[in-house]
C-alpha positions, 0 to 999 in steps of 0.5 A: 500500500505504500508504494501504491499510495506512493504512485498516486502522490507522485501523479499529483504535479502532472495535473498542473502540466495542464496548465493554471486552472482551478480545477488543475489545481483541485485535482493536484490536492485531491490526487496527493491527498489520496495518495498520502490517505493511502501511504500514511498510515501503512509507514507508521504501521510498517515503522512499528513492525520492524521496530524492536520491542522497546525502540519503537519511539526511535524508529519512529523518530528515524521514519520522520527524519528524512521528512526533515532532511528533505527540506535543504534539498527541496529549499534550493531545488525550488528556487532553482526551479522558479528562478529558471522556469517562472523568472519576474520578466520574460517567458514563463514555461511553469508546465515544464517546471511542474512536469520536473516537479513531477518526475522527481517525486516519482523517483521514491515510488519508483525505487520502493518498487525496484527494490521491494525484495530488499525492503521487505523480504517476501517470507516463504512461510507467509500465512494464506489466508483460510477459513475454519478455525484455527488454534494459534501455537506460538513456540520458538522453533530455534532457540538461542542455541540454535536448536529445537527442543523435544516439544518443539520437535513433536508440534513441528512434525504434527504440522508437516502431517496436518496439510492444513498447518500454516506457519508464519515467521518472526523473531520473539522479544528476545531476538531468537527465531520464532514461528507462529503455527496455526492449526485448523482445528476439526476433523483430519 
């Protein structure tokens, strides 16, 4: 969703490439107000989701930083940008600065989705969605030593048996590896 919500912010500027009309305009703050509707709060979800128990307020403080940072950059930017293409005399050209406008914004959504692999890893073990009802048994497969223990290892091969298992992966408060089973409860 945040790349999703990414792309329709990003198409924002372009309605101005039509040229200074109100509806133009309308239309550029409708499209980044969907698009931000749809991303905002994924970020902050997606912010909690990685952080460590505990560091959540520094992830969320480091989320926000490049919001901040971002600022010199964009300062600059648009008075270069002005400058060039609106000066106080002469030929104003403001569709091509809008369509510049544009095309930056969409270098972020462009390479969330190239390197969506990097960002969030898709995880063989991802839970599909079933129904029924399921019993949820959250044990740690690989403990600190890196073993399974006897417990473990007898839920592990009821669930290779049960062909209506589904596991989902993670890490528990302490750091180790851990998988969530959930068991379909009913006749097998």
């Amino acid at each position: 969703m945040i790349v999703i919500g990414s792309f329709i912010s990003g198409l924002a500027p372009f309605w101005i490439c039509f040229g200074n009309f109100y509806w133009a305009v309308a239309a550029f703050m409708m499209t980044l107000s969907l698009g931000e509707a749809i991303y905002s709060p994924r970020v902050y979800e997606y912010t909690m989701e990685v952080a460590g128990r505990g560091a959540e307020g520094i992830y969320t403080s480091l989320a926000s930083a490049p919001l901040f940072s971002v600022k010199l950059i964009v300062g600059g930017m648009s008075g270069w940008l002005l400058q060039k293409y609106c000066p106080a005399k002469g030929h104003r050209r403001s569709r091509e600065m809008w369509a510049i406008i544009g095309f930056t914004s969409f270098v972020a959504p462009v390479l969330m989705w190239l390197l969506r692999e990097v960002i969030h890893p898709s995880d063989p073990d991802e839970v599909v969605e079933k129904q029924g009802e399921y019993e949820v048994v959250d044990t740690s497969l690989l403990g600190a030593n890196g073993k399974q223990s006897e417990r473990d290892k007898l839920i592990s091969d009821v669930i290779v048996e049960n062909a209506d298992a589904k596991t989902r992966g993670g890490t528990n408060a302490d750091g180790n590896r851990r998988k969530t089973v959930a068991i379909e409860i009913g006749d097998n």
